[in-house]
N, C-alpha and C positions, 0 to 999 in steps of 0.2 A: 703454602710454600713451606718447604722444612727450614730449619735452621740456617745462620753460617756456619760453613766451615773453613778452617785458615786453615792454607796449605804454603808451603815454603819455595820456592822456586830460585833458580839461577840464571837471573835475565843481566844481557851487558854485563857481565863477570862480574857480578855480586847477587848473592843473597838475598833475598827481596820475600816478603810476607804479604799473602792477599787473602781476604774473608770475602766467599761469596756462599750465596745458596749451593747445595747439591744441585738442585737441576742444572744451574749453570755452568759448576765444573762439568756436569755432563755431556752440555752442550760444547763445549770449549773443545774436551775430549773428542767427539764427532767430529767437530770442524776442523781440528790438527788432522785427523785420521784422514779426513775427506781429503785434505792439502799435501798428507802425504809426509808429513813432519811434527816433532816432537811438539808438545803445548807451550813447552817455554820456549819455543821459535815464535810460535803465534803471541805468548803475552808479551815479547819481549819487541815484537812488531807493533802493536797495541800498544805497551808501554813510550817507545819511542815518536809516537802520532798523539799522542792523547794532547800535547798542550797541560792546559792547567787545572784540566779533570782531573781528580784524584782515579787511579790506577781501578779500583772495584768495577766504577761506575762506567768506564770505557770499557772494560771489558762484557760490563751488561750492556754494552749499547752495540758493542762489536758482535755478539750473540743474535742479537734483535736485529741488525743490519741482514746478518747470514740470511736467517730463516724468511725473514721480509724480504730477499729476495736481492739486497744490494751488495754494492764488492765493499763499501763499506761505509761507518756512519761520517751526517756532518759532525766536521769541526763543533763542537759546544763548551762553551767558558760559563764559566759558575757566575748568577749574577752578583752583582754587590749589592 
């Protein structure tokens, strides 16, 4: 898998920095396009659901739900 790359977005009227793999933005990108809306619609729907996932990791999970076939993932909280 390649690198991160951080890209910038404007999710809930601020500013917002995310580091994921290139496959992933690519995958993101497909699933905005598939839904028919821009990708900071979709992280900013992700962002709002994630709970106390840090933002990367829902959004690799929101990825993996698509392709796996589900509308989206479980709930998951980081353990202690």
């Amino acid at each position: 898998m390649s690198g991160l790359r951080k890209r910038s977005l404007a999710i809930a009227g601020h500013r917002t920095s995310v580091s994921l793999e290139e496959p992933f933005w690519d995958a993101l990108k497909e699933i905005a396009a598939a839904e028919k809306r821009p990708i900071a619609s979709l992280v900013g729907e992700v962002d709002s659901g994630r709970g106390e996932l840090n933002l990367s990791s829902a959004l690799r999970l929101r990825v993996l739900a698509h392709y796996r076939g589900r509308p989206e993932p479980a709930k998951v909280t980081p353990a202690d």
